[in-house]
DRENPA-3360 file (N, C-alpha, C; in nm, 2 decimals, always signed):
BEGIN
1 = XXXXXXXX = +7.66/+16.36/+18.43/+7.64/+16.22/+18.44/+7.77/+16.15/+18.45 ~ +7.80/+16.01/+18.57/+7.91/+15.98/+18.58/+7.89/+15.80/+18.54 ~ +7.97/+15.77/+18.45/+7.93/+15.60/+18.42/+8.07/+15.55/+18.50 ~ +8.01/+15.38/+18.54/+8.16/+15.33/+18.60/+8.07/+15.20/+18.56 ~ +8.13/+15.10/+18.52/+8.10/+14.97/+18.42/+8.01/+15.00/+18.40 ~ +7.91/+14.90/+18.43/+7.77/+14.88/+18.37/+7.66/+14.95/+18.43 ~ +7.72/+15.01/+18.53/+7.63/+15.13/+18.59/+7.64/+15.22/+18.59 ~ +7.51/+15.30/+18.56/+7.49/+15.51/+18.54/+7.43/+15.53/+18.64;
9 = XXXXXXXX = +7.53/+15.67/+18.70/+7.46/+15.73/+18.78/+7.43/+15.87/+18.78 ~ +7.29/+15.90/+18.79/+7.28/+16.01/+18.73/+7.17/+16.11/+18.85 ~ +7.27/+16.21/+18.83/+7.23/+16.31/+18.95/+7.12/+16.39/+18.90 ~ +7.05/+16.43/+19.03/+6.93/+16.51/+19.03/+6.95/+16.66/+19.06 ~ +6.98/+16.75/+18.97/+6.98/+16.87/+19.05/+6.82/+16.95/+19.09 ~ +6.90/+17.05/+19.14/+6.81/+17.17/+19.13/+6.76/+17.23/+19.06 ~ +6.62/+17.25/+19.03/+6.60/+17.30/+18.90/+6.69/+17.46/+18.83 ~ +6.70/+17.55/+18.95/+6.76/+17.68/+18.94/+6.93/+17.65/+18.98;
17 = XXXXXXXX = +6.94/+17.70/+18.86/+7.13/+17.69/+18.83/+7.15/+17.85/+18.81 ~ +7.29/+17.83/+18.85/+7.36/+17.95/+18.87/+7.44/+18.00/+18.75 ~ +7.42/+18.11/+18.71/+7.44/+18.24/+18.58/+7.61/+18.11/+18.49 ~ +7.66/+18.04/+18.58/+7.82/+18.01/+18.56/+7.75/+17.85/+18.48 ~ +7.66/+17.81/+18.50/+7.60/+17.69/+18.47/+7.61/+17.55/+18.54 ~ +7.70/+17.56/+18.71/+7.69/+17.50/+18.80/+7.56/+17.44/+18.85 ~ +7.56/+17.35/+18.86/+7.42/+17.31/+18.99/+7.49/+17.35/+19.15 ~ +7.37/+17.42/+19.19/+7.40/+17.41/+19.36/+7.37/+17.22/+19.40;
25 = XXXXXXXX = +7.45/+17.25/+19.48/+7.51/+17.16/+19.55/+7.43/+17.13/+19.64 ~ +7.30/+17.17/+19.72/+7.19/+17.17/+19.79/+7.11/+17.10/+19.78 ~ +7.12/+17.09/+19.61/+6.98/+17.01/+19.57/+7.02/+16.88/+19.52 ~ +7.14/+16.80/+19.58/+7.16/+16.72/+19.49/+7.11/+16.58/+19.54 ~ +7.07/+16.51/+19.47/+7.05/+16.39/+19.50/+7.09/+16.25/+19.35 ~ +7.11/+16.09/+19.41/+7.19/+16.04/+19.35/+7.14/+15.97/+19.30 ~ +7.13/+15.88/+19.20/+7.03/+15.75/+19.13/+7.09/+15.67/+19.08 ~ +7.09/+15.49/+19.15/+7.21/+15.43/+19.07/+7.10/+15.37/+18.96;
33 = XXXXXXXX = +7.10/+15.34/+18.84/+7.01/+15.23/+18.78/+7.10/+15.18/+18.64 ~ +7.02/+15.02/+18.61/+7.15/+14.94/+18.57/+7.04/+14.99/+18.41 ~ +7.19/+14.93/+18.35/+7.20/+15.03/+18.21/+7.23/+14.88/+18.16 ~ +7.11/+14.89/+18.01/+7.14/+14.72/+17.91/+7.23/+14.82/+17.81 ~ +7.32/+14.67/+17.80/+7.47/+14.73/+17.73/+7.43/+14.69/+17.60 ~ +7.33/+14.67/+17.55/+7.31/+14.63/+17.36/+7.22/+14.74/+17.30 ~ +7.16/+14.82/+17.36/+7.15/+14.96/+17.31/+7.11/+15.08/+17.35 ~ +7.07/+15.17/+17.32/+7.08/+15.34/+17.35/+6.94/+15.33/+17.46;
41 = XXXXXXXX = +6.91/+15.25/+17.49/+6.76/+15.23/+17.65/+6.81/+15.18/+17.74 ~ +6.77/+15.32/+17.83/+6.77/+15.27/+17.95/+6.66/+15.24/+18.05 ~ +6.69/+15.13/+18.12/+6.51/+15.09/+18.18/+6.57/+15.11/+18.32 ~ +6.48/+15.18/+18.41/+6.51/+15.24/+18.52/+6.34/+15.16/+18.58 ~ +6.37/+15.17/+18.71/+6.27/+15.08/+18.80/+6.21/+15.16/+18.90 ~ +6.22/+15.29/+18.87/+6.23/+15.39/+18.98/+6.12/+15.42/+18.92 ~ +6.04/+15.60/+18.93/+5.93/+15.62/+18.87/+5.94/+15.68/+18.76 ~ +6.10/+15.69/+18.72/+6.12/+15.75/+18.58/+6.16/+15.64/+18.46;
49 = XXXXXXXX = +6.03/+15.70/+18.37/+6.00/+15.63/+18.24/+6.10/+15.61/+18.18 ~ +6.06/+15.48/+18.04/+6.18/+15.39/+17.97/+6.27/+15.58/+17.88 ~ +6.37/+15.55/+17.94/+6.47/+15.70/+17.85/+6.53/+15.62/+17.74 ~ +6.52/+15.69/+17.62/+6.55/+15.59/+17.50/+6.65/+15.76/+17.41 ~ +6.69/+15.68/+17.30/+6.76/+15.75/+17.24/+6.70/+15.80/+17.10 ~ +6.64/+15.95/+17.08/+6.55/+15.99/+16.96/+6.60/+15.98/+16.86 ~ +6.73/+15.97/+16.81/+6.77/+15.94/+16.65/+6.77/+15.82/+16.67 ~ +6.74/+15.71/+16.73/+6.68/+15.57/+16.73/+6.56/+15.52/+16.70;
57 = XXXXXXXX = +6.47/+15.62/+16.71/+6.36/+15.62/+16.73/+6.30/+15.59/+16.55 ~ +6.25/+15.53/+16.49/+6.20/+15.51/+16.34/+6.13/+15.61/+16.34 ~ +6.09/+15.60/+16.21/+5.96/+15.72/+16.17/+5.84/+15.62/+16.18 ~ +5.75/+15.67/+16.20/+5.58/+15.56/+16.19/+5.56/+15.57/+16.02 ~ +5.55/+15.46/+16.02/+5.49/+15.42/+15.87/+5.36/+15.48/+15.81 ~ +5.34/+15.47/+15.72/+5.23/+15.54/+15.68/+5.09/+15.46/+15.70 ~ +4.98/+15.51/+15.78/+4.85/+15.45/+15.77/+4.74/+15.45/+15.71 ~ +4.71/+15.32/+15.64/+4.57/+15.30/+15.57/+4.47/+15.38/+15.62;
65 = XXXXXXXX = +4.37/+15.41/+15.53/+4.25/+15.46/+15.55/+4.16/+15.40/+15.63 ~ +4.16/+15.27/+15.54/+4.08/+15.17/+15.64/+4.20/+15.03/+15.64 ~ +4.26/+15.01/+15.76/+4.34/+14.92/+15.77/+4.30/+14.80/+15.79 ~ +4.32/+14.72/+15.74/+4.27/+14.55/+15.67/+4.38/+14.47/+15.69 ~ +4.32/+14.37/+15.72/+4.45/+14.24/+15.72/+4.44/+14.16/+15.58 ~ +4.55/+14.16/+15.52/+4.56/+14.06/+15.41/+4.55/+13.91/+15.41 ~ +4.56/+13.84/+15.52/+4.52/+13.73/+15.57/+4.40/+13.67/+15.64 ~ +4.33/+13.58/+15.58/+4.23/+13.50/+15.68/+4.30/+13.44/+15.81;
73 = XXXXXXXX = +4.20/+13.38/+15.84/+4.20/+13.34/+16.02/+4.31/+13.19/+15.98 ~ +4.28/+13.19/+15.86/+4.31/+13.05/+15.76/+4.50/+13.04/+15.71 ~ +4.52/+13.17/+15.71/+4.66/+13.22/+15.67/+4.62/+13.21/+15.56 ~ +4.53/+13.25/+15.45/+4.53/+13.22/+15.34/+4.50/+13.35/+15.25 ~ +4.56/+13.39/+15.15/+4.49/+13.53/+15.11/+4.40/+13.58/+15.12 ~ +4.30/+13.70/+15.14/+4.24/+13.74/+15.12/+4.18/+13.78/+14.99 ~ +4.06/+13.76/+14.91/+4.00/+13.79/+14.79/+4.03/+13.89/+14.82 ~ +4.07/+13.96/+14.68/+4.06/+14.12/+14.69/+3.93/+14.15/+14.63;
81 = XXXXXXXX = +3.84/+14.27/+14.69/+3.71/+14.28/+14.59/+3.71/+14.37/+14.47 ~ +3.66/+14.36/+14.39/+3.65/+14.41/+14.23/+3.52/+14.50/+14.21 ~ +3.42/+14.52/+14.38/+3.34/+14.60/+14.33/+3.33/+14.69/+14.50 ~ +3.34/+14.79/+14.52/+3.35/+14.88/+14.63/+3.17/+14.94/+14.62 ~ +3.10/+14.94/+14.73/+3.01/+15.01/+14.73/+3.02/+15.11/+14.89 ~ +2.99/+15.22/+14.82/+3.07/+15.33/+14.96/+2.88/+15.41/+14.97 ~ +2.85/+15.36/+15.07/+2.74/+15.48/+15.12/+2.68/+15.48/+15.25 ~ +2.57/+15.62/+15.28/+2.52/+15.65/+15.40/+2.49/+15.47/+15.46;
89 = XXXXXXXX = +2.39/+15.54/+15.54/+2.35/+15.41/+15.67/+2.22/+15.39/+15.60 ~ +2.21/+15.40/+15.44/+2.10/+15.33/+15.34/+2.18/+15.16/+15.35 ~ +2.27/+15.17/+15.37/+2.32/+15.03/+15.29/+2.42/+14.92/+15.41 ~ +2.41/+15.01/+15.52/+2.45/+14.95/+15.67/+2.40/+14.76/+15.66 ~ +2.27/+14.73/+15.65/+2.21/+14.58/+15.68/+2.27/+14.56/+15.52 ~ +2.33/+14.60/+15.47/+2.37/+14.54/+15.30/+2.52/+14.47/+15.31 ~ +2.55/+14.49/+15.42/+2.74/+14.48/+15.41/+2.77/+14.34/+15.41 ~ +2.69/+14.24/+15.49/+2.69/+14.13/+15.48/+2.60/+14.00/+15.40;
97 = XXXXXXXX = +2.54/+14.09/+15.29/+2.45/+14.01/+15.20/+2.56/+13.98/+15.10 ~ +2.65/+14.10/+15.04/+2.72/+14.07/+14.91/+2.84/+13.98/+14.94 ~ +2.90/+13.88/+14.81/+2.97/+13.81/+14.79/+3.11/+13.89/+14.83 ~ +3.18/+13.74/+14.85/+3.34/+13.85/+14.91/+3.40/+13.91/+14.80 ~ +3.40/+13.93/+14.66/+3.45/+13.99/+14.58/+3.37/+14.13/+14.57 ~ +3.28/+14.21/+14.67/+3.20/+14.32/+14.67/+3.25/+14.35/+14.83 ~ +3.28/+14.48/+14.86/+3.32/+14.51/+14.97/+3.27/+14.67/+15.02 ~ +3.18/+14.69/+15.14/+3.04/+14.77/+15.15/+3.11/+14.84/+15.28;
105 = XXXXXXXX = +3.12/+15.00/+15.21/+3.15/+15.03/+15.36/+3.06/+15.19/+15.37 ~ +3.01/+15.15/+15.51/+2.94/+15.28/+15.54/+2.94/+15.36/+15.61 ~ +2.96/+15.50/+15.53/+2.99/+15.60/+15.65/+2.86/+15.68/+15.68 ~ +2.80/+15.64/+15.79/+2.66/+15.72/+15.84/+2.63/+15.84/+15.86 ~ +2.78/+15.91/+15.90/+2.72/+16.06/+15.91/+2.77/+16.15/+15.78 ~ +2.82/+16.07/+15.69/+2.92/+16.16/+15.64/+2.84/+16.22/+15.48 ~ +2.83/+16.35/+15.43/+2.77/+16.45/+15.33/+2.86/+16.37/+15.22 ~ +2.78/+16.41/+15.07/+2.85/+16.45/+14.98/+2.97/+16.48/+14.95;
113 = XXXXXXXX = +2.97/+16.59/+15.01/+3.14/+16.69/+15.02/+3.23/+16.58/+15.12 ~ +3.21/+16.51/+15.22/+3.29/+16.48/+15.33/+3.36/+16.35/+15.23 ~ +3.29/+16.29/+15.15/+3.31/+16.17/+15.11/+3.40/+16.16/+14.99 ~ +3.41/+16.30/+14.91/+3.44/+16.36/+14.81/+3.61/+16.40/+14.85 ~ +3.58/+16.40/+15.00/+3.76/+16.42/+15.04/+3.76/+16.28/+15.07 ~ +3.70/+16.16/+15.08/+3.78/+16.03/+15.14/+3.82/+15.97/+15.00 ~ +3.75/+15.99/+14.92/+3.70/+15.87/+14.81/+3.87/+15.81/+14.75 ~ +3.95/+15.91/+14.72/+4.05/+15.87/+14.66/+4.12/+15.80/+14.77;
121 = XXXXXXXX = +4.13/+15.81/+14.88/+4.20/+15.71/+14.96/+4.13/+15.59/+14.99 ~ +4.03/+15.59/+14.99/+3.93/+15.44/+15.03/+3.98/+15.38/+14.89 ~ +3.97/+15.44/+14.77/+3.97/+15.31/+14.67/+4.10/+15.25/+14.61 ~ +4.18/+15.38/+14.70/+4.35/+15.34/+14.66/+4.40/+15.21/+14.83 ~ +4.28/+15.16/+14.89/+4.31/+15.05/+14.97/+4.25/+14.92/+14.86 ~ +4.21/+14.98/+14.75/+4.16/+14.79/+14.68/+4.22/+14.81/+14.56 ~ +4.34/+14.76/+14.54/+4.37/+14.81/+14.34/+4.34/+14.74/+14.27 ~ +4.26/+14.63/+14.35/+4.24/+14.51/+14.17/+4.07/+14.62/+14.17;
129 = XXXXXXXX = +4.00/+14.74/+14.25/+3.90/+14.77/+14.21/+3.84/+14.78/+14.05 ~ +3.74/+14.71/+14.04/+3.71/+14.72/+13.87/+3.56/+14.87/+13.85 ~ +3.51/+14.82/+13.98/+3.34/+14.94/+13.99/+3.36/+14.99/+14.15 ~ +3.28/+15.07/+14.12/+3.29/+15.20/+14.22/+3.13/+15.23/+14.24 ~ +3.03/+15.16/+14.34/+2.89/+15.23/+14.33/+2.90/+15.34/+14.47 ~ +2.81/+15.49/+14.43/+2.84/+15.51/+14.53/+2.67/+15.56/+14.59 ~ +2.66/+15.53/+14.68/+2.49/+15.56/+14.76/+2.49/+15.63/+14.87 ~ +2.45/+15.80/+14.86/+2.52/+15.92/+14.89/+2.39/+16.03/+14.88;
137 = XXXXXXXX = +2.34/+16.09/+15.01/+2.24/+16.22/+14.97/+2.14/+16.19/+15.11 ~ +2.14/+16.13/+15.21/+2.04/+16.06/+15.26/+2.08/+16.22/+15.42 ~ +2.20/+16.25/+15.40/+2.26/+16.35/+15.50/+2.25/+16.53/+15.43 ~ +2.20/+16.47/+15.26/+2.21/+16.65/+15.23/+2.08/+16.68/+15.20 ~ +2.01/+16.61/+15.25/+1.83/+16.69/+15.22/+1.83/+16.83/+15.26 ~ +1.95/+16.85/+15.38/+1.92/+17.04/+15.41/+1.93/+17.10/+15.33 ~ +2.03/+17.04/+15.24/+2.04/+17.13/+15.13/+1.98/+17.19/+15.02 ~ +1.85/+17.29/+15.04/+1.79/+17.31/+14.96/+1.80/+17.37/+14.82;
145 = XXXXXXXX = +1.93/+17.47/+14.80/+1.96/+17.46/+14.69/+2.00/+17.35/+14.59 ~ +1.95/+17.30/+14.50/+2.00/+17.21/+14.38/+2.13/+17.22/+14.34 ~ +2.17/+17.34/+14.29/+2.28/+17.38/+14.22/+2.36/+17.33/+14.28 ~ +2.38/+17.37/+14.44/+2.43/+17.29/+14.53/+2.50/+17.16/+14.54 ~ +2.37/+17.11/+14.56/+2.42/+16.97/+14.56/+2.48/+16.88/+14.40 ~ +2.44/+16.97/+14.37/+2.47/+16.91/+14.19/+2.64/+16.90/+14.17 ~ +2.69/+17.07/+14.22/+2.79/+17.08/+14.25/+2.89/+17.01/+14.32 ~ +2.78/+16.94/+14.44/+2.85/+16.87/+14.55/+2.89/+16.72/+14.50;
153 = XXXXXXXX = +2.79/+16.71/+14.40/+2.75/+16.55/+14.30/+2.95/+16.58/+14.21 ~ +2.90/+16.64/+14.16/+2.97/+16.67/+14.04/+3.08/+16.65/+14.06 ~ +3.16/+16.74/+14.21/+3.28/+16.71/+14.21/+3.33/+16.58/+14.28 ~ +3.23/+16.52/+14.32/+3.26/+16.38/+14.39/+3.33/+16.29/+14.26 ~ +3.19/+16.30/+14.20/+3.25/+16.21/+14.04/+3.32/+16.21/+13.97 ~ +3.36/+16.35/+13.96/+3.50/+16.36/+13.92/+3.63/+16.36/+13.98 ~ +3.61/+16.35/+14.13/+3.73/+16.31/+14.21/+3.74/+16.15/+14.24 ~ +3.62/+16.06/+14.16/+3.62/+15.93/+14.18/+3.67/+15.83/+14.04;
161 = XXXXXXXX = +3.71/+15.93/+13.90/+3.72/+15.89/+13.83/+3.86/+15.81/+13.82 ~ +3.85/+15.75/+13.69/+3.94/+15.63/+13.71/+3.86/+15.42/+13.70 ~ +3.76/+15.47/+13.77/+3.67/+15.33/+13.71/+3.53/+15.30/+13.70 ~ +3.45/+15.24/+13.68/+3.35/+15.24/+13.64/+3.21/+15.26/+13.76 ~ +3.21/+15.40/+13.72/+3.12/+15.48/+13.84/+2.95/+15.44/+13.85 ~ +2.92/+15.41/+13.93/+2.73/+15.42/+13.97/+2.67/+15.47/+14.04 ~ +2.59/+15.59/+14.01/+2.58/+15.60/+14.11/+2.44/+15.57/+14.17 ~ +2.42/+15.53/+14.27/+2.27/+15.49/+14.31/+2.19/+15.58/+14.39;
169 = XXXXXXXX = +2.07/+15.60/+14.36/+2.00/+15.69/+14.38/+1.91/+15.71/+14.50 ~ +1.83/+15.77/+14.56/+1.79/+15.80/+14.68/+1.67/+15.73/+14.72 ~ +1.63/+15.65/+14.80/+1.51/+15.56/+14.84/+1.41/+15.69/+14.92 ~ +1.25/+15.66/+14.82/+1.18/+15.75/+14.89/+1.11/+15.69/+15.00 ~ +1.10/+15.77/+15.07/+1.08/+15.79/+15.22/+0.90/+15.74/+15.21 ~ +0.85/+15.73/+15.34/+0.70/+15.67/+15.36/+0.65/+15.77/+15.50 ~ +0.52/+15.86/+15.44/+0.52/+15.93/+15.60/+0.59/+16.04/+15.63 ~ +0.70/+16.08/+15.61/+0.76/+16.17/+15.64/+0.74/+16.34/+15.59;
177 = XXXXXXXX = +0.62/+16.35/+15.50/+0.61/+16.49/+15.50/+0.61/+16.55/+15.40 ~ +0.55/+16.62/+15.29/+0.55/+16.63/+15.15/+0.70/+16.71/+15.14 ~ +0.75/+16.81/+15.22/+0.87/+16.86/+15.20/+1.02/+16.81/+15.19 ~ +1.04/+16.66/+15.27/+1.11/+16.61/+15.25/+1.12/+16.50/+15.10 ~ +0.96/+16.45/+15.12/+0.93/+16.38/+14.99/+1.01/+16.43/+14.88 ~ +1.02/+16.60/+14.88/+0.97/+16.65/+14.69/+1.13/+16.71/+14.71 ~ +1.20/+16.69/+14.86/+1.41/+16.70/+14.81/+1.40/+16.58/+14.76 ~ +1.37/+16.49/+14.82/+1.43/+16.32/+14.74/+1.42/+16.33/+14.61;
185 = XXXXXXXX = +1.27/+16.37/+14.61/+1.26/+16.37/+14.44/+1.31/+16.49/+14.34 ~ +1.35/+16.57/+14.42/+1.50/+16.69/+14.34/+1.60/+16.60/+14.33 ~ +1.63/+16.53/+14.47/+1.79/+16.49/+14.46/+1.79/+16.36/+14.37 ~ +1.70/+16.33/+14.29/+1.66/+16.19/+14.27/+1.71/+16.27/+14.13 ~ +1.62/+16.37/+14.06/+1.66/+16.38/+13.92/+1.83/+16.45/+13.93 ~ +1.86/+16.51/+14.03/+1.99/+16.57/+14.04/+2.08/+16.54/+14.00 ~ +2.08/+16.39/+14.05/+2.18/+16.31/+14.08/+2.17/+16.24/+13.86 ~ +2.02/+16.21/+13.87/+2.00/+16.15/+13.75/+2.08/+16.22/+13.58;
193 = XXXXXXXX = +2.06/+16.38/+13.61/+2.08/+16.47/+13.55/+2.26/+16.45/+13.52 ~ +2.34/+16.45/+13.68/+2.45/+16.43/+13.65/+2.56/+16.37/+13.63 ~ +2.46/+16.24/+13.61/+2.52/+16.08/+13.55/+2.45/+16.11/+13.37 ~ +2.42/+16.17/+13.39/+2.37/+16.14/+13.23/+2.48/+16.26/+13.13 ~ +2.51/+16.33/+13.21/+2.64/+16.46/+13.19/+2.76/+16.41/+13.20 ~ +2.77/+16.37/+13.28/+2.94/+16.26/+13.31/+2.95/+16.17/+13.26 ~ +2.82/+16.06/+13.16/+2.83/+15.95/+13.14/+2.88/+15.83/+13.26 ~ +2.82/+15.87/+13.32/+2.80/+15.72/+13.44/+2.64/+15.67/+13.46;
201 = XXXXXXXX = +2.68/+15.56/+13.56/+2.54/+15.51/+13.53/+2.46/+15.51/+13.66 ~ +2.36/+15.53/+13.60/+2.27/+15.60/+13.73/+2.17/+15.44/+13.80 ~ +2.18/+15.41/+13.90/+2.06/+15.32/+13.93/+2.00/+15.37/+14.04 ~ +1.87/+15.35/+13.95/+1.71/+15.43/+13.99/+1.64/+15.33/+14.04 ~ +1.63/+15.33/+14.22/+1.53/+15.30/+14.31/+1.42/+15.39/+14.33 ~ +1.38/+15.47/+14.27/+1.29/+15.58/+14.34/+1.12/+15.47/+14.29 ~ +1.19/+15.40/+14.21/+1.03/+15.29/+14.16/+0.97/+15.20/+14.24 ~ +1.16/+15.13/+14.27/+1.14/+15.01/+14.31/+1.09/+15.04/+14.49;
209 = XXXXXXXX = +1.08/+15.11/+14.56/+1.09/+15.20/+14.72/+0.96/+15.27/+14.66 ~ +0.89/+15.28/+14.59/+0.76/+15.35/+14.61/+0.64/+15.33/+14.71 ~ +0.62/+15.36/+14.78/+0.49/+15.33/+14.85/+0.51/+15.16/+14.89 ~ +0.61/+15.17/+14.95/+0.70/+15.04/+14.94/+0.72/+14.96/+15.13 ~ +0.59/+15.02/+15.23/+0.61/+14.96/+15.37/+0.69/+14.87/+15.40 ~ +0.68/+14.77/+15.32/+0.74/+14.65/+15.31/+0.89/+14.63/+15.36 ~ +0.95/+14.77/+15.25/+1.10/+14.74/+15.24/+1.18/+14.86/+15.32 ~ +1.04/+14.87/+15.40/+1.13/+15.00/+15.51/+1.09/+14.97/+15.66;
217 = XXXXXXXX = +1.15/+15.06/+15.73/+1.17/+15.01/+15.86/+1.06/+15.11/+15.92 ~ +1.04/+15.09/+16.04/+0.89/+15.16/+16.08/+0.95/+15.34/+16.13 ~ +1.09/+15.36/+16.10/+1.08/+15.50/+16.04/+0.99/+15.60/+15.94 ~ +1.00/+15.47/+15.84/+1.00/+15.53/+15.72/+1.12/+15.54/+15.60 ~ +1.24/+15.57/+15.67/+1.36/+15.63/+15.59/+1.42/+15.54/+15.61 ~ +1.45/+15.42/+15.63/+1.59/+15.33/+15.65/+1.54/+15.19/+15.61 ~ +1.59/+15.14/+15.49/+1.54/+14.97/+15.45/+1.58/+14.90/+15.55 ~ +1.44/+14.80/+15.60/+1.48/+14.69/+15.67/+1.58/+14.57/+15.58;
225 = XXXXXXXX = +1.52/+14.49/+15.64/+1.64/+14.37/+15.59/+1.59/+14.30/+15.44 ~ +1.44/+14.33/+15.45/+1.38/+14.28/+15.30/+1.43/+14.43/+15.24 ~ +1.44/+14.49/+15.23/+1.46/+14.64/+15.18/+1.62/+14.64/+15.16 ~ +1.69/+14.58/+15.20/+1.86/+14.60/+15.20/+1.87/+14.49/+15.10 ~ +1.79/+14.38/+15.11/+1.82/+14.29/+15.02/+1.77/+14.31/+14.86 ~ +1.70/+14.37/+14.85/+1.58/+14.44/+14.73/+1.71/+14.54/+14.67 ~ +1.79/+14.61/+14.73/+1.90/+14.74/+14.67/+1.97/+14.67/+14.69 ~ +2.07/+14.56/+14.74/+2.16/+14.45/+14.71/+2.13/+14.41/+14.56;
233 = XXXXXXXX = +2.05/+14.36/+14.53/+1.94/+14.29/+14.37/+1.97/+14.41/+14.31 ~ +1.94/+14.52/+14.31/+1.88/+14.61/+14.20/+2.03/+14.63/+14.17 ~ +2.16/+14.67/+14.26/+2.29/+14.73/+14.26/+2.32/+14.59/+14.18 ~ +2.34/+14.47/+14.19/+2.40/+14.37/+14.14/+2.32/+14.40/+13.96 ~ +2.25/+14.38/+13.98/+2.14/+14.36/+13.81/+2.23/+14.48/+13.75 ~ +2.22/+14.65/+13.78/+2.30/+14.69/+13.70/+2.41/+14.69/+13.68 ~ +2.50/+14.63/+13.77/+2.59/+14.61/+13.72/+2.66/+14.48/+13.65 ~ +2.57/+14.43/+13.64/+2.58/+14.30/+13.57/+2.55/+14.32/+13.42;
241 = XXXXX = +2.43/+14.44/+13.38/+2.42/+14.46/+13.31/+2.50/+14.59/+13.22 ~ +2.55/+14.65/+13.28/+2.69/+14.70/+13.24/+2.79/+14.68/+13.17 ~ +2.80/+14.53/+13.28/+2.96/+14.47/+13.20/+2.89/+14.38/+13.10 ~ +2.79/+14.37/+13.07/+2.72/+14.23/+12.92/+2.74/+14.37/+12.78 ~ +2.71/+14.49/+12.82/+2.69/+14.59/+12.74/+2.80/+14.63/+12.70;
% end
């Protein structure tokens, strides 16, 4: 490379160089392009990309889980919320019923186990978090062993510990088949079984969703909007009742 003031010109060789580390002289061709004198980039107009200097280059900062803006449209802080509810595509039509101090995020495909690797990073994006509900099992019906899922229960709750855990329970289904029926109602005590072991607090819809058309969607399996609003109520009551106790 040969510089003369503010211009670099920089030759093209041949890709095959000789044993001595010369370029043949055959292949050569010339490129003048102008060079900004305030730092290590150079911007070329030709078809070769911006050439920049790699120990200039920063490191990328580290990325949120779920990245959020701290500011309204308003410039004005954002509430931080004090109650996280994390579950399947049971609580999708729920995300915009609760107050802004409750913050509802749903991940629709994701198991027990999958959520059990997010959980510590989802709730280390809210630190004034006070409650933790989590609404979880609607993806592990395959799972026909108990133990299983119990295990799958288990280690969630304990990789969620730190604040005040709920867990909410599984909406029965309408129509769908005595076999699916009678997992809900395994995973229904399952789950019951291992809030009562952990000391967390269980809330039980399996009453309130009984034989319940009303509050489901013409699936069967998924609350309509009277149904999302009904488990919005039930989630708020116990935890309202929680913190009086």
């Amino acid at each position: 490379m040969v510089t003369c003031g503010c211009c670099v010109t920089f030759l093209l060789f041949n890709p095959f160089l000789k044993s001595s580390g010369q370029p043949q002289c055959s292949g050569q061709r010339a490129l003048k392009i102008k060079c900004l004198t305030k730092g290590p980039t150079v911007m070329s107009h030709s078809r070769f990309k911006l050439i920049s200097d790699p120990s200039s280059t920063p490191s990328p900062a580290p990325v949120s889980f779920f990245p959020k803006c701290s500011l309204t449209r308003h410039g004005r802080p954002k509430k931080q919320p004090h109650t996280l509810i994390v579950g399947d595509v049971s609580v999708k039509d729920a995300q915009k019923m609760f107050s802004s101090n409750v913050k509802v995020i749903c991940l629709p495909n994701d198991t027990v186990s999958d959520l059990a690797n997010k959980i510590l990073y989802i709730v280390a994006d809210f630190p004034h978090l006070k409650n933790v509900v989590i609404h979880f099992g609607l993806n592990d019906l395959a799972k026909e062993e108990s133990e299983v899922l119990k295990q799958d229960f288990t280690h969630l709750l304990k990789t969620a510990c730190g604040k005040s855990i709920f867990l909410s329970g599984p909406l029965p289904t309408l129509n769908r088949g005595i076999e699916q029926f009678s997992r809900l109602l395994q995973q229904h005590n399952v789950l019951q079984s291992c809030c009562k072991l952990h000391n967390f607090t269980f809330i039980d819809n399996f009453d309130l969703y009984w034989k319940r058309a009303d509050l489901l969607k013409k699936d069967g399996v998924h609350p309509n909007l009277h149904g999302a609003q009904m488990l919005k109520l039930d989630i708020q009551s116990v935890i309202l009742n929680s913190t009086r106790s």
